[in-house]
C-alpha positions as CSV (number, residue, x, y, z in Angstrom):
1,X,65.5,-37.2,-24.7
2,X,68.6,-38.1,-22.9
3,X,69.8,-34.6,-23.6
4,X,66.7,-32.7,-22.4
5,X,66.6,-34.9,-19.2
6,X,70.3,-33.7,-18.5
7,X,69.6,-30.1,-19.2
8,X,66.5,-30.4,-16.8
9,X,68.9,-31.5,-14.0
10,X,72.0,-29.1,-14.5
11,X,69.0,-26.5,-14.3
12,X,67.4,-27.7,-11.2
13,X,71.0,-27.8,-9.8
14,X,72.0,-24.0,-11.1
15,X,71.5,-22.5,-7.6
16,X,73.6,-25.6,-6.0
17,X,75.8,-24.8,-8.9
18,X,76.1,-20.9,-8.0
19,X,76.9,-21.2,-4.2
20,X,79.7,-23.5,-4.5
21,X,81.1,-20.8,-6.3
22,X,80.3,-18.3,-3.8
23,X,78.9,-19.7,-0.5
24,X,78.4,-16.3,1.2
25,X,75.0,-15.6,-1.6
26,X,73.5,-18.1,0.3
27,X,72.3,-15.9,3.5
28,X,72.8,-12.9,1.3
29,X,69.6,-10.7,1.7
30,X,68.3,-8.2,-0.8
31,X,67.3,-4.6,-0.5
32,X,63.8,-6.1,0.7
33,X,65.9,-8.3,3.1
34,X,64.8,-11.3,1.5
35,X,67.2,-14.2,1.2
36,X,67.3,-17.6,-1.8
37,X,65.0,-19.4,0.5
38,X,62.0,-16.3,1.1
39,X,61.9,-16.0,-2.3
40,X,62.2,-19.7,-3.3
41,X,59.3,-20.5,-0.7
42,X,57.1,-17.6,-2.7
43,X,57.6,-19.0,-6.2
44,X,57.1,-22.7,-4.5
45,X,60.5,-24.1,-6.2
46,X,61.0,-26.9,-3.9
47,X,63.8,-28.6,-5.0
48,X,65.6,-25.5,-5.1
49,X,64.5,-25.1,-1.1
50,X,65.6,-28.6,-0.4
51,X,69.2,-27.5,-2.3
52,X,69.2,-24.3,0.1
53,X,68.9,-26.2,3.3
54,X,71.4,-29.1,2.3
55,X,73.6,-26.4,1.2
56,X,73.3,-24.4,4.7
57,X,73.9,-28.2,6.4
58,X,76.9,-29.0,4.4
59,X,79.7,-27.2,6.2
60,X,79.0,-28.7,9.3
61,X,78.0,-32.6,8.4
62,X,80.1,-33.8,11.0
63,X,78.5,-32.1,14.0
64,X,74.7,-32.5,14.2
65,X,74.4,-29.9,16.5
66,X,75.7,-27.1,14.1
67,X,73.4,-28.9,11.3
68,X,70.7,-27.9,14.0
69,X,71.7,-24.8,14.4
70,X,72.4,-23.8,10.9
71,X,69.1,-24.5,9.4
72,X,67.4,-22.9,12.5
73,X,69.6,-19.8,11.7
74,X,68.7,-19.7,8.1
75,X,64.8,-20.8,8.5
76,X,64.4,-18.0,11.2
77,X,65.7,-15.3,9.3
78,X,63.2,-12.2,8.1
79,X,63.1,-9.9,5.9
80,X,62.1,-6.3,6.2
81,X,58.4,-7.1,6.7
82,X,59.6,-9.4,9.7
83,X,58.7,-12.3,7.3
84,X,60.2,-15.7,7.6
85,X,60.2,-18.3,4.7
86,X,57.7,-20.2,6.3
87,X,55.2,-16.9,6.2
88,X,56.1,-17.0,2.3
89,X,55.1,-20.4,1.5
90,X,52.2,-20.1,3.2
91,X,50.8,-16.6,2.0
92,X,51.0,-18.3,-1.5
93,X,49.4,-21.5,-0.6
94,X,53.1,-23.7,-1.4
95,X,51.8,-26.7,0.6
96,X,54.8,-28.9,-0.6
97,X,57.5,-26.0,0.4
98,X,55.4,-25.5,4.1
99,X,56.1,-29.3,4.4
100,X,59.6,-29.2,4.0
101,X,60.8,-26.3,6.3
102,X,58.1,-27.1,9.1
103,X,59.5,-31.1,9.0
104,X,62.9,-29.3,8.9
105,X,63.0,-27.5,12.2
106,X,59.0,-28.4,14.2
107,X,60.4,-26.7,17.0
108,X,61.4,-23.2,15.8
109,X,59.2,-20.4,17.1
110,X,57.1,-19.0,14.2
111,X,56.2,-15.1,15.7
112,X,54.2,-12.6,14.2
113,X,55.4,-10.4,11.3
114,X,55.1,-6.0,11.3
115,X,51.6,-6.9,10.4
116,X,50.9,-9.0,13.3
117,X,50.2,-12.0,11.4
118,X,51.8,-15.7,12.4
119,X,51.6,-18.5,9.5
120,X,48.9,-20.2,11.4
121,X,46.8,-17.0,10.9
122,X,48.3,-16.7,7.6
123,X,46.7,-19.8,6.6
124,X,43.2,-20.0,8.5
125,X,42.7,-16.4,6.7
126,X,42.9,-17.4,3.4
127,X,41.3,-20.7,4.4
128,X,44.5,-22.8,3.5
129,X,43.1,-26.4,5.2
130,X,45.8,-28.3,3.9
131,X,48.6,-25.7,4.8
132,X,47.3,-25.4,8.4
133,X,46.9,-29.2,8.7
134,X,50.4,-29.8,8.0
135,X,51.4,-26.5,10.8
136,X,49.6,-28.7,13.2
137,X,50.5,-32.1,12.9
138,X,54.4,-31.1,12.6
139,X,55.1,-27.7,14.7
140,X,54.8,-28.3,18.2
141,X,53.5,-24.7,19.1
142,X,52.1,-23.2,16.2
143,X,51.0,-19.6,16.8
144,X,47.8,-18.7,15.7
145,X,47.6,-14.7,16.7
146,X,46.9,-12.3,13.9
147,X,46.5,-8.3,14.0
148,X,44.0,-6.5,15.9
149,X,44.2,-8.7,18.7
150,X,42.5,-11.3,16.5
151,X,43.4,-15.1,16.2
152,X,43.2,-17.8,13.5
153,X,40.1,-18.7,15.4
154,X,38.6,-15.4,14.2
155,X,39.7,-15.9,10.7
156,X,38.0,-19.3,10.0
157,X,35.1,-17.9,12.0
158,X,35.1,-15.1,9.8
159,X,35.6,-17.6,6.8
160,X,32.3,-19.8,7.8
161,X,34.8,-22.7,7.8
162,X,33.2,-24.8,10.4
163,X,35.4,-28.0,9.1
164,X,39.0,-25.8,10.2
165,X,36.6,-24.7,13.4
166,X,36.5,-28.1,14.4
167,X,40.1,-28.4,14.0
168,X,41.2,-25.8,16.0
169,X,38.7,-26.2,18.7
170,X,40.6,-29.8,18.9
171,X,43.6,-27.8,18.9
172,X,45.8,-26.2,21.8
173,X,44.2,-22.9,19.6
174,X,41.4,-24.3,21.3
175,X,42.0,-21.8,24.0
176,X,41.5,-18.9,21.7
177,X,37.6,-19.0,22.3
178,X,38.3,-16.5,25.1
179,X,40.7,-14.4,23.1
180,X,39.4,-10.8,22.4
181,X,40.5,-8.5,19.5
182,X,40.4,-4.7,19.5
183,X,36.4,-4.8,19.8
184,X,36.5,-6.9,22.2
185,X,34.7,-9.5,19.7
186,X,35.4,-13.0,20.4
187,X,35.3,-15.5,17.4
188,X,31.1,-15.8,18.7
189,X,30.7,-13.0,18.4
190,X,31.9,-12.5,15.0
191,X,30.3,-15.6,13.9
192,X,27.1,-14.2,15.5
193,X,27.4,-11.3,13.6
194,X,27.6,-12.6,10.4
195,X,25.0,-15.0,10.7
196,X,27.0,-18.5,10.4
197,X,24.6,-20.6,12.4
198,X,27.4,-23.9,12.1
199,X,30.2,-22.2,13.4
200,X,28.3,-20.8,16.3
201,X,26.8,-24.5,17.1
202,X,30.6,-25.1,17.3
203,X,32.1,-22.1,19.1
204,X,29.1,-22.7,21.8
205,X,30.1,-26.7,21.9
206,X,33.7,-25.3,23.2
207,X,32.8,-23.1,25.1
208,X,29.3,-22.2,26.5
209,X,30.3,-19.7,28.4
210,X,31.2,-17.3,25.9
211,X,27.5,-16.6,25.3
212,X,28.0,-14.2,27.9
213,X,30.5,-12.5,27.3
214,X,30.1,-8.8,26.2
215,X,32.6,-6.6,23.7
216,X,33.6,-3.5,24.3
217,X,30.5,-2.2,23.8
218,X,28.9,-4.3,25.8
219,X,26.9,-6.5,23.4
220,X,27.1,-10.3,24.0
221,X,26.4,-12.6,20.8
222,X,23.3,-12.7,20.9
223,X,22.9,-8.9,20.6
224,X,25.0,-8.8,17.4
225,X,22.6,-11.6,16.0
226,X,19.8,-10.1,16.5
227,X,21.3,-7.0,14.2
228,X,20.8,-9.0,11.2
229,X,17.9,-11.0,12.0
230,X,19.5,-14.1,12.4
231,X,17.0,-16.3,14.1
232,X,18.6,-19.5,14.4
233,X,21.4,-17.8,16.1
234,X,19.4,-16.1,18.8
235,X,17.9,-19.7,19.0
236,X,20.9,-21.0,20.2
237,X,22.1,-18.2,22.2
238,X,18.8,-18.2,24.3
239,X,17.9,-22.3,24.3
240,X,14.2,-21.2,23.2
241,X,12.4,-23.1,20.7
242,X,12.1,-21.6,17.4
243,X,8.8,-22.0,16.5
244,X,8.2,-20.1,20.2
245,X,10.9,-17.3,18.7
246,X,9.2,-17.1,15.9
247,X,5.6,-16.0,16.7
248,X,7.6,-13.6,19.5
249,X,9.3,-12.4,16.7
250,X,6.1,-11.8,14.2
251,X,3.9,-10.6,17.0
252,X,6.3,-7.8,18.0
253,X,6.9,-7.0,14.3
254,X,2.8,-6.6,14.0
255,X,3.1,-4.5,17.1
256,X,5.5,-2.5,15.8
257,X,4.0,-2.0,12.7
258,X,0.6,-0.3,14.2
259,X,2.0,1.8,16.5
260,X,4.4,3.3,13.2
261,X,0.7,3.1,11.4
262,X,-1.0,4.8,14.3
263,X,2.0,7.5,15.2
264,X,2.3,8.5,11.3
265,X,-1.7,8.9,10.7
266,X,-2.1,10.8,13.8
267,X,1.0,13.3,13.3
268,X,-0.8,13.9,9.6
269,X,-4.9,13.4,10.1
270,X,-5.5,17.7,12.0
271,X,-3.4,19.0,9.1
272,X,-4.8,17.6,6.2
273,X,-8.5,17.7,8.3
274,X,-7.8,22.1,7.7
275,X,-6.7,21.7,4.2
276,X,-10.0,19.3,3.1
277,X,-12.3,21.9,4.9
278,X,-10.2,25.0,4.0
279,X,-11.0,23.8,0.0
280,X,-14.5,22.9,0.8
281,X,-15.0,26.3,2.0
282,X,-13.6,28.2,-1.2
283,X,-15.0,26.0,-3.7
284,X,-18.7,26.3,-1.9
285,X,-18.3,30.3,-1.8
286,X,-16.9,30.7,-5.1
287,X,-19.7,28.3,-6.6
288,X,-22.6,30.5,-4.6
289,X,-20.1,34.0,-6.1
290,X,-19.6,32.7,-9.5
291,X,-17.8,34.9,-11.8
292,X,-19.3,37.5,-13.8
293,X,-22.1,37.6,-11.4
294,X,-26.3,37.3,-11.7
295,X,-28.6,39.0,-14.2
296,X,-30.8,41.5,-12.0
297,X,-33.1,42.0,-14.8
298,X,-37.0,41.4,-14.4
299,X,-36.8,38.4,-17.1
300,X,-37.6,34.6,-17.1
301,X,-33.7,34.2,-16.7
302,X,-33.5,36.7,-13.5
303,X,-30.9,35.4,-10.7
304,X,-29.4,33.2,-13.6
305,X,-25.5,33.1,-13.6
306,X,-24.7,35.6,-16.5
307,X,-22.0,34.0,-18.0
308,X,-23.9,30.7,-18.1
309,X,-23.6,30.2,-22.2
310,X,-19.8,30.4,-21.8
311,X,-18.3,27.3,-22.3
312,X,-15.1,28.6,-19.9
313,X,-17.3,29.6,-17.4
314,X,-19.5,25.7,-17.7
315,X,-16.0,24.4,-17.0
316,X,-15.3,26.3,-14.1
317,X,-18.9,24.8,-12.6
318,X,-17.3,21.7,-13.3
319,X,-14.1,21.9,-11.6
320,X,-15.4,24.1,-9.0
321,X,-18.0,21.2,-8.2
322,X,-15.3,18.3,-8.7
323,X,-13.1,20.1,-5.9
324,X,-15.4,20.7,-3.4
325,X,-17.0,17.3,-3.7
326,X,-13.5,15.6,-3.5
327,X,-12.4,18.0,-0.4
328,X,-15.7,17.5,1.2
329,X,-15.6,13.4,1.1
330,X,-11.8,14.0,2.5
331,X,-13.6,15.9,5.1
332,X,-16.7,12.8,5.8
333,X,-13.9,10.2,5.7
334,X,-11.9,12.2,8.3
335,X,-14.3,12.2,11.1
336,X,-15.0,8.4,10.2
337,X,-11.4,7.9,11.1
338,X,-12.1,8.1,14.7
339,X,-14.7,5.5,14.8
340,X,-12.3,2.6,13.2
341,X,-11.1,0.0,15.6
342,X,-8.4,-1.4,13.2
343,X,-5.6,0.7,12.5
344,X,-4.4,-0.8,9.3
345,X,-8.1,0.3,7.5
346,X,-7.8,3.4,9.4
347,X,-4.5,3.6,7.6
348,X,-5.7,3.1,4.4
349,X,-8.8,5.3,4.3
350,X,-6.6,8.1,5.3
351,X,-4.4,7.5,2.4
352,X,-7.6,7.6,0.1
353,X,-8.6,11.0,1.9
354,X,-5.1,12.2,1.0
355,X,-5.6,11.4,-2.3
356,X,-9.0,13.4,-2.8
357,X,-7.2,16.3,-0.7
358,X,-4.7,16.3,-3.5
359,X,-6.9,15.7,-6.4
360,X,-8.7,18.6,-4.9
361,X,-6.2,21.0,-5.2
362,X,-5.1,20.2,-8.7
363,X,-8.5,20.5,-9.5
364,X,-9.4,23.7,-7.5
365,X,-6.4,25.3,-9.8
366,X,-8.4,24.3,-13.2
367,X,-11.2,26.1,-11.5
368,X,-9.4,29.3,-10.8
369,X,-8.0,29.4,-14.5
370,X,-11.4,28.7,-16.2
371,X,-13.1,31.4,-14.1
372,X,-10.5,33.8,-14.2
373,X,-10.6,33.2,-18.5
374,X,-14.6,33.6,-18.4
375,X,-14.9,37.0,-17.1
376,X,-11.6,38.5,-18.8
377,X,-12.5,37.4,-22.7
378,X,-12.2,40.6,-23.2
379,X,-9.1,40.8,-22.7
380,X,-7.3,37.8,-23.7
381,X,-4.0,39.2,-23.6
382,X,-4.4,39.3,-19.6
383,X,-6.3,35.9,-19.3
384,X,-3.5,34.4,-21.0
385,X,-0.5,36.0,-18.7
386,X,-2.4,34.5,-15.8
387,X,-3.1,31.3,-17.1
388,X,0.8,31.3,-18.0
389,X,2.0,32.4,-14.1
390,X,-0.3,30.3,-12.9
391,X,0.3,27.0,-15.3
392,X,3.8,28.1,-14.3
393,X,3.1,28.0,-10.6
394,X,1.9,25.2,-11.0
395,X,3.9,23.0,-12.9
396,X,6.9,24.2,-10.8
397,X,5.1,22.8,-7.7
398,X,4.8,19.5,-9.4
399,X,8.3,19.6,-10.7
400,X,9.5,20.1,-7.3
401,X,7.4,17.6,-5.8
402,X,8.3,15.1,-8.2
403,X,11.9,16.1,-8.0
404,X,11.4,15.1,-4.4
405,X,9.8,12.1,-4.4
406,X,12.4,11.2,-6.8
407,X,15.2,12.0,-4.3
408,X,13.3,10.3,-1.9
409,X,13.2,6.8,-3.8
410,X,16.6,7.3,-4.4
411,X,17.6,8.0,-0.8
412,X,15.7,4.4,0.4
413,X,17.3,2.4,-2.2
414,X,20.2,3.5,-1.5
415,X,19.7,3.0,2.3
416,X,17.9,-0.6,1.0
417,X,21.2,-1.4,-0.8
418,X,23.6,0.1,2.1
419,X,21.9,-2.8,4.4
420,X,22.6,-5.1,1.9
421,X,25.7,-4.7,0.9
422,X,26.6,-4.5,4.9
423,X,27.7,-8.0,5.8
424,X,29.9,-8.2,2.2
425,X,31.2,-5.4,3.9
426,X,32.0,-6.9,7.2
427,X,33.8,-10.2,4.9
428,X,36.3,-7.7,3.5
429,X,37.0,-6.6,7.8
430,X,40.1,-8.6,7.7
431,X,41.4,-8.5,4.6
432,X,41.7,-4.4,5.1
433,X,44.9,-4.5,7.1
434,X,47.1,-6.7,5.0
């Protein structure tokens, strides 16, 4: 035991070990630029930080400014990203490691790396509470500008932390509720636009005033709610009720709704009012001119249809009948249209005329083949190429059509899913730029 414990030491000690034999490894940087302590802070080795900074203190013990000065030196320097160690430790959550090199030097400035991003912001991004408590309490200007203009405001606004909200609005980042990004989106109106009703009670606690404000676009807060719905956020933005909201909200919707129901029925009702009568009219003529013609002859039979004992021919009757029955009731239920009050049964009725109009037609078809098939059964060769050009007409059609309602469905759930998967989108805005 005693000899593991001694082992453990002499290895936590192997870097101490290392730079009294060559001192000048200790601010030696990499081809990254990264020195011991960036990438001591990254792994979260702290004894080996706390070796580093006694280490960079030892050569001047007997002047506490140069101690000062040292560590400042060594804590401040970046690597090629503009990192320092402190940006490190805190981009891997090392709370013990941000401890010790914020206690070390409170004072030293902490900027903003190539990508714009301070350790404040660092940590309010990836929603690192106990990291940005300890940048508080012990730095005594923590930065908390990120890229894009954005602030560590926007982040935990963006997060839906409203506990680190709090915080900050406590904070000297407190300020930041007037700070714009490239959009000119304050942290309400990202909050707004992502529907976190507690961070917005918050944001508008700080700062009422930024209700007002508009973005580059010039949409205040409210506007961007009201994108996604968000009651309770238009609730607060406007100080109305939300029961009042509410009905507003539903009786405009209704509104809405008929005049879609009204505009769409309208557009549709003349054309498909010339198709219903159009069918009516052929079906009535060709069931007055049925195929084959009348027997002429002085008999009990005379004016009888002469292909009436043909069971083709009976089925022609049938559909013939069945289409112009179906077009004609499109027909009736199109001048009733006019006389309906209510636009939603108005709605419907039409979509049952539309129905009949298409029944019709498929119908009318049968008719055409079974007639056509009566008179030529004398030559089935020819009744059965047009029965094939016309099944095949016809079946294309319905392919087509099918094809394209298919398409269709596909198109609004896609557009469905698009709207959904819209605000995951807008959670992966700042995480784009790292």
């Amino acid at each position: 035991m005693s000899t593991f414990k001694k082992q453990s030491s002499s290895l936590e000690h192997f870097v101490t070990d290392i730079l009294e034999m060559s001192p000048g490894l200790l601010l030696k940087a990499n081809t990254k630029g990264e020195t011991l302590l960036h990438i001591a802070g990254r792994h979260g080795h702290v004894d080996i930080v706390k070796d580093l900074i006694a280490e960079c203190k030892k050569p001047h013990q007997n002047d506490p400014e140069k101690v000062i000065e040292a560590a400042t030196l060594m804590l401040g320097m970046t690597n090629e990203a503009k990192d320092k160690a402190l940006h490190e430790a805190v981009r891997y959550n090392r709370v013990e490691v941000v401890k010790m090199v914020t206690k070390e030097d409170p004072s030293l400035p902490y900027d903003a790396n190539n990508a714009g991003e301070t350790p404040l912001y660092l940590a309010a991004e990836r929603g690192y509470k106990d990291v940005m408590q300890d940048i508080f309490l012990t730095c005594k200007s923590p930065a908390g500008h990120g890229p894009m203009g954005r602030t560590a405001l926007h982040a935990v606004a963006f997060r839906n932390d409203t506990e680190m909200t709090k915080v900050l609005l406590e904070s000297s980042i407190g300020t930041q509720t007037s700070k714009v990004d490239q959009q000119g989106w304050r942290p309400l109106h990202l909050a707004a636009h992502l529907g976190y009703y507690d961070v917005v009670k918050e944001l508008l606690k700080a700062d009422k005033s930024a209700a007002y404000k508009a973005d580059n676009e010039g949409k205040i807060p409210l506007h961007l709610a009201a994108v996604f719905g968000n009651g309770e956020r238009n609730e607060q933005g406007s100080n109305t009720s939300i029961e009042d909201k509410n009905n507003n909200d539903r009786k405009e919707k209704s509104s809405s709704r008929y005049e879609e129901l009204e505009q769409y029925v309208n557009k549709n009702k003349e054309a498909h009012l010339v198709v219903a009568a159009l069918i009516a009219t052929v079906t009535f003529t060709v069931g007055i001119t049925v195929p084959g013609g009348y027997i002429n002859e002085i008999r009990s039979d005379q004016g009888a249809a002469v292909l009436t004992k043909s069971s083709d021919f009976q089925a022609f009757v049938i559909f013939d009948s069945l289409a112009m029955i179906l077009s004609t009731s499109a027909v009736f239920i199109h001048i009733y249209l006019s006389l309906i009050p209510d636009k939603i049964e108005e709605y419907i009725l039409w979509q049952i005329s539309r129905g009949m109009i298409q029944l019709a037609l498929v119908v009318m078809v049968f008719a055409f083949l079974t007639g056509t098939y009566s008179v030529l059964h004398s030559a089935k060769v020819l009744a059965v190429i047009i029965s094939i050009i016309t099944d095949g007409f016809f079946l294309y059609i319905y392919d087509y059509a099918a094809h394209f309602l298919l398409i269709t469905a596909a198109v609004r759930f896609q557009v469905r899913r698009l709207k959904e998967i819209r605000e995951e989108f807008q959670r992966i805005y700042f995480l784009v730029f790292e």
